[in-house]
Structures are given as structure tokens and as C-alpha cells.
C-alpha positions as CSV (number, residue, x, y, z in Angstrom):
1,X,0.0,0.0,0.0
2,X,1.6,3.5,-0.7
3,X,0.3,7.1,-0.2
4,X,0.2,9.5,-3.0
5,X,0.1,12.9,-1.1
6,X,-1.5,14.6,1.7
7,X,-4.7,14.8,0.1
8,X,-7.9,13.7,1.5
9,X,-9.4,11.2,-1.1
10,X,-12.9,11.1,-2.4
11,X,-14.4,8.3,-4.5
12,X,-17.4,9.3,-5.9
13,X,-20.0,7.1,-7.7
14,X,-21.9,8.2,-11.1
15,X,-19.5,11.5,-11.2
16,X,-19.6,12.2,-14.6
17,X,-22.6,14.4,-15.2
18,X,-25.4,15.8,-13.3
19,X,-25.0,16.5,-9.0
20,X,-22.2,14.0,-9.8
21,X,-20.4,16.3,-11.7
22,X,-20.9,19.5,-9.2
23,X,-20.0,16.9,-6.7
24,X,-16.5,16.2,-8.3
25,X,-15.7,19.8,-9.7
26,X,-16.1,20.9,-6.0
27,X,-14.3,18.3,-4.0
28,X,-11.6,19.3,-6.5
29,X,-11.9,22.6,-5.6
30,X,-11.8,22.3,-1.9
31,X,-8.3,20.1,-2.6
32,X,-9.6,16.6,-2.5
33,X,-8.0,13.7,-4.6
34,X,-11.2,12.5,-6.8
35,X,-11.9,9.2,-7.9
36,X,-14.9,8.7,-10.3
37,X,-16.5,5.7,-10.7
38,X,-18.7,5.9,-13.5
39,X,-19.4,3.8,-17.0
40,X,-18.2,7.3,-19.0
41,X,-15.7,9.6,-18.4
42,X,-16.5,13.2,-16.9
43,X,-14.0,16.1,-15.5
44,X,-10.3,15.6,-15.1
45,X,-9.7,13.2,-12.2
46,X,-8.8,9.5,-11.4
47,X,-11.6,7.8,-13.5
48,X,-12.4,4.2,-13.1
49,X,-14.5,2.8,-15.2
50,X,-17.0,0.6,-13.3
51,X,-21.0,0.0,-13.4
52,X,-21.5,0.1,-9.8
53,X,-24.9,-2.2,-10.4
54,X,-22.3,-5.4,-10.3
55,X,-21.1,-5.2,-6.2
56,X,-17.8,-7.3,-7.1
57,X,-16.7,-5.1,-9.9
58,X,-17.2,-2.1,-6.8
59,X,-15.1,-4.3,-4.8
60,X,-12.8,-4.8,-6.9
61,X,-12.4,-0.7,-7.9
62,X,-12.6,0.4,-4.7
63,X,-9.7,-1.7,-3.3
64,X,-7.6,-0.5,-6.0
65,X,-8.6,3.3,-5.1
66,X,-7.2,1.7,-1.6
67,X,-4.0,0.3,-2.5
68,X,-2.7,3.3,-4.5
69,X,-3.7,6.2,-2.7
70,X,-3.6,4.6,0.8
71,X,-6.6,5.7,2.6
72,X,-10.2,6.7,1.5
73,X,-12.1,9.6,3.4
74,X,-14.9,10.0,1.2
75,X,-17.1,8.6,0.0
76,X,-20.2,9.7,-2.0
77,X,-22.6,7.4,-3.0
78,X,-24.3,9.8,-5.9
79,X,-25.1,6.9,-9.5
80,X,-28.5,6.4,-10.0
81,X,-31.8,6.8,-12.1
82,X,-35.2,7.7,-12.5
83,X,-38.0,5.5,-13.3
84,X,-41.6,7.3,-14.0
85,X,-43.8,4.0,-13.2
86,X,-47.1,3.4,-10.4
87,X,-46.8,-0.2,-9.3
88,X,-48.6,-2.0,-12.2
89,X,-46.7,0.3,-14.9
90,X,-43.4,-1.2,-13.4
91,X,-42.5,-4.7,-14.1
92,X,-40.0,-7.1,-12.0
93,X,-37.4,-6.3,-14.6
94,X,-37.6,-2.6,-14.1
95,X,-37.4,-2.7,-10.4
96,X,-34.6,-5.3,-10.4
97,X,-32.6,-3.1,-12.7
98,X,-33.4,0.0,-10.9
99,X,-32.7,-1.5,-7.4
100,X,-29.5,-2.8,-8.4
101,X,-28.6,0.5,-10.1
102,X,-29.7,3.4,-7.1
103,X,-29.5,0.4,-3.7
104,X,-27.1,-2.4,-4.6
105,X,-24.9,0.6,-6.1
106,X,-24.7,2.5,-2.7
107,X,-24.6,-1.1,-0.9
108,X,-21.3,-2.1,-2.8
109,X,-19.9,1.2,-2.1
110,X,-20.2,1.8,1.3
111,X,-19.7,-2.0,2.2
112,X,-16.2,-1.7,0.2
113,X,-14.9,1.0,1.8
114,X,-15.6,0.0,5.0
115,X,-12.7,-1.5,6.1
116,X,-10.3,2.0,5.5
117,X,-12.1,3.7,7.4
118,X,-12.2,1.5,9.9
119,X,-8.8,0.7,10.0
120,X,-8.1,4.8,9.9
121,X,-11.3,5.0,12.6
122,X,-12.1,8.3,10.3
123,X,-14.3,8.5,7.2
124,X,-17.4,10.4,6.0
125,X,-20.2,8.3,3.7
126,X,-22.8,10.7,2.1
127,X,-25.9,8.9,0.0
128,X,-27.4,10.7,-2.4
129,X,-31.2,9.9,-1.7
130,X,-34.3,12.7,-2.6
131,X,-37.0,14.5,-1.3
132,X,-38.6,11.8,-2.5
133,X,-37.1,9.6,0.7
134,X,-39.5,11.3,3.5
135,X,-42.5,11.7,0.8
136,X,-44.1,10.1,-1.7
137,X,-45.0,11.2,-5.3
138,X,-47.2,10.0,-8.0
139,X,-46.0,7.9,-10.7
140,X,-43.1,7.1,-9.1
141,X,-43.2,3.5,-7.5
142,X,-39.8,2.3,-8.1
143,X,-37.7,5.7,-7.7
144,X,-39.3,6.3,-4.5
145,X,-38.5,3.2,-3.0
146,X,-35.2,3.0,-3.6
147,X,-34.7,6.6,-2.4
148,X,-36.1,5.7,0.6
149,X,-34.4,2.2,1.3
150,X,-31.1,4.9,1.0
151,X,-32.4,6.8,4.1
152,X,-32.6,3.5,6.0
153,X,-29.2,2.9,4.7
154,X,-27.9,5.9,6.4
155,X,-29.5,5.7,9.2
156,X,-28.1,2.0,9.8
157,X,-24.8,2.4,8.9
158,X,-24.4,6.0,11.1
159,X,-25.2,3.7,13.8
160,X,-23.4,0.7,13.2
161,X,-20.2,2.7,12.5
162,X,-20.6,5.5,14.8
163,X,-17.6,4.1,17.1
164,X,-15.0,3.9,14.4
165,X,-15.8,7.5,13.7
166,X,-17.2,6.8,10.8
167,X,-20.2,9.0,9.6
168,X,-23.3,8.5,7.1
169,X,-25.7,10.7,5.7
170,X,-28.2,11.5,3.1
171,X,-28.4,14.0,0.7
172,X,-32.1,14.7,-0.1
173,X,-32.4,16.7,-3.2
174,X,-35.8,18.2,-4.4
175,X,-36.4,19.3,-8.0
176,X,-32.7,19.7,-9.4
177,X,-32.2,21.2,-12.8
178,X,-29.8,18.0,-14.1
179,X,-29.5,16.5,-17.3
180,X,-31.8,13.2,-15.4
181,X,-34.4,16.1,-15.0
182,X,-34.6,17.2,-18.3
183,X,-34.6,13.7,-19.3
184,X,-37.3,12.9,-17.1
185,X,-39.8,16.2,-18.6
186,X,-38.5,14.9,-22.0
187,X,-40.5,11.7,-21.9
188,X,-43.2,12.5,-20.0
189,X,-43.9,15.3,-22.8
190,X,-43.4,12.8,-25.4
191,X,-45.8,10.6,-23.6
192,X,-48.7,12.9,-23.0
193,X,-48.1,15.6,-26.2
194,X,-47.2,18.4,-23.9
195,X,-45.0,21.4,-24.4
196,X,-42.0,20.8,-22.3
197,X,-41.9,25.0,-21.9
198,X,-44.9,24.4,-20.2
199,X,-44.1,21.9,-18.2
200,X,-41.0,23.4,-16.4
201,X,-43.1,26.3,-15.3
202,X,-45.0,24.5,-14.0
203,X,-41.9,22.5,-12.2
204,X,-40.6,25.7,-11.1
205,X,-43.4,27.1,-9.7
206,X,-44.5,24.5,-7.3
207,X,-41.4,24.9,-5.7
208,X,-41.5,28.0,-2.6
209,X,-38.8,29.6,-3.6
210,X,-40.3,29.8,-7.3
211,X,-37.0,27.7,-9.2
212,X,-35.3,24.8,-9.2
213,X,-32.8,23.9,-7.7
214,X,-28.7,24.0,-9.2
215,X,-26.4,20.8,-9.0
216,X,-23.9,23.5,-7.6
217,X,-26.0,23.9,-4.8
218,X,-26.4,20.4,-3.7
219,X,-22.6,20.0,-4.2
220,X,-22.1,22.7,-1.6
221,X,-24.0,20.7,0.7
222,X,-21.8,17.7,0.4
223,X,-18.5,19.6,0.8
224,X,-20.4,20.9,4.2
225,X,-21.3,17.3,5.5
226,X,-17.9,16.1,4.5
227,X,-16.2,18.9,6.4
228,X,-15.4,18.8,10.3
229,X,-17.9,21.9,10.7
230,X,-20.1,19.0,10.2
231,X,-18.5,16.5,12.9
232,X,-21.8,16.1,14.8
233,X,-23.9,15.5,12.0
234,X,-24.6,11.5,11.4
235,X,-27.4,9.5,10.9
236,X,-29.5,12.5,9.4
237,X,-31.3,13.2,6.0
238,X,-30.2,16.4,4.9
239,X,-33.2,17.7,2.8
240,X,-32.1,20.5,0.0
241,X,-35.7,21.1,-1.9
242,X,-36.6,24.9,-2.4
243,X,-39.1,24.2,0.7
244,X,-41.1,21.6,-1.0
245,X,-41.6,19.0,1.6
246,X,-41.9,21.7,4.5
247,X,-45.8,22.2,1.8
């Protein structure tokens, strides 16, 4: 095992577009060594190629993250997708691939690196869940469970870990304007013949604040809870929604 540097490192999952993206731009900022695990290539940092849907191909990134830079204080949890479904739109083959996208994902990730942070009896593990953890919303079966097995997740593992000094929490976006959001408006306008123009006036203004929210902003949040400003903070779903569930 060798150390690169002083840096802290941060591996971050599905970093290469989106809150990923922000994510990585600002860890970089704030003098983190990045590593993205993704199936495409985003901003300049230690890119690994790796679909974190298959937990031994995590495994087996994530210990090589370990062996060459040495220790692993960050890790964000951040790859996974939409699904606009109720419960008879959704078959088992959407919610298997969706589950092992947005839970197994996160459940590879933090179970690999575990055992750094153990061993270093230091490390911060941020999930990014949704609003959509604490609330439900229609035509969204499958999302919204797996957003809110991710707040269980948290919650577990802040408490499991909390002697080794190891701290979990989740990120609970609202209505973010990301590429998976335009996406998102892009079908469902396809679907029902409506002008998307329309439709993200609509978006924006059932939010309080009257917009949506920036991946920027959500980034900020994460380089908060990863900070030691943040040391007391575990266990805890960080909502960051315009005021929508506080409706």
C-alpha cells in the first residue's frame, strides 16, 4: 500500500454528469483527490471505469482506489436513475434493474470502503437519496423506494459505525435542474403531447422559492457534511428542496 500525497481522497460514484459532476468539480476545488467511478468519463480526475450495479466489480475498484492512494475519506454514493412508473406500470425487470442500479450501487460502495475507514477509525459516507425519501409522489413507484431504502441505509450504517468515527448521511435533493431532469420532462412530454416549456413552469413554480434547484448547490452541501464543521452530524437526511416537503 503506498500514499500518494496529503490529500484527502474522495471516491465518488456516477460522477460524470449531473450533481455528480458539481459533486466532483467541487471536492476538487476544496483540494480533494477524486476518484470517479462511472461507465463514461467526466471532468479531469482518477476515473475508473466501473457500473457500480455489479457489487464485485465495486469491490474490486474500490480496493484498487485503496491500495494506491492509501486511505479513502470520502465517499459519496451519488449513481443512479429515475424511473416514472405506479406499481402495475413497473414490471420485476424494471425494479430489479433500478434496485441494483440506485440500492445495490450504494450497498457495494459503502460496504467496500468500510474497512479503510475502519482501519483509519475516520471517514465520511454521504448517500445521495431525494425528497422523495421522507414523501411520496405520484407515478413514481420504483424511484421512491429506492430513495427511501437509501435513508434506511444511512440511518443504519451512522449507527453501526458510529464508534470507528465513521459518519453517514443522506443527501435529499428536491427538483434539481440536471440533465436526469430534463430527461425525465422529455419523456413524460413525449408521452402525453405536452409542451415541455410548459411543463417546467410548472416544475418551477411548485417549488416556494419559485425555481429549481442548481447541482452547484447540492454540491455545496456535500462539501459541508464532508467537512469537520459538520462532525456532529450523522445519521441524518439532509433535505435541500426549495421548501417543498416543508408544503
Amino acid at each position: 500500500m503506498q500514499n500518494k500525497g496529503s490529500k484527502p481522497v474522495a471516491v465518488v460514484t456516477g460522477g460524470s454528469a449531473g450533481i455528480g459532476a458539481a459533486v466532483v468539480e467541487k471536492l476538487l476545488q476544496q483540494g480533494y483527490q477524486v476518484i470517479n467511478l462511472d461507465i463514461q468519463p467526466g471532468l479531469a480526475c482518477d476515473f475508473q471505469a466501473c457500473d457500480v450495479s455489479k457489487v464485485a466489480e465495486v469491490h474490486q475498484v474500490i480496493a484498487g482506489v485503496q491500495a494506491e492512494y492509501g486511505r479513502i475519506d470520502l465517499l459519496v454514493s451519488n449513481a443512479g436513475r429515475h424511473l416514472s412508473a405506479d406499481i402495475e406500470q413497473t414490471t420485476e425487470a424494471m425494479l430489479d434493474e433500478l434496485f441494483a442500479l440506485n440500492v445495490k450501487g450504494a450497498f457495494a460502495a459503502v460496504q467496500a470502503v468500510l474497512p479503510q475507514m475502519k482501519q483509519q477509525r475516520d471517514g465520511v459516507i454521504l448517500l445521495m437519496a431525494s425528497d422523495q425519501a421522507v414523501i411520496g409522489k405520484r407515478n413514481s413507484f420504483a424511484y421512491n423506494l429506492t430513495k427511501a431504502a437509501l435513508a434506511s441505509m444511512a440511518r443504519t450504517t451512522a449507527l453501526d459505525y458510529a464508534s470507528f468515527n465513521i459518519r453517514c448521511n443522506a443527501i435529499c435533493p428536491g427538483t434539481i435542474d440536471t440533465p436526469l431532469y430534463q430527461q425525465a420532462i422529455a419523456r413524460y412530454c413525449a408521452k402525453s403531447g405536452r409542451e415541455e416549456s410548459e411543463v417546467h413552469r410548472e416544475e418551477a413554480a411548485e417549488q416556494p422559492l419559485g425555481r429549481l434547484g442548481k447541482p452547484e448547490e447540492v454540491a455545496a452541501l456535500v462539501a459541508f457534511l464532508a467537512s469537520p464543521e459538520a462532525a456532529f452530524i450523522t445519521g441524518s437526511l439532509q433535505l435541500i428542496d426549495g421548501g417543498y416537503t416543508a408544503q
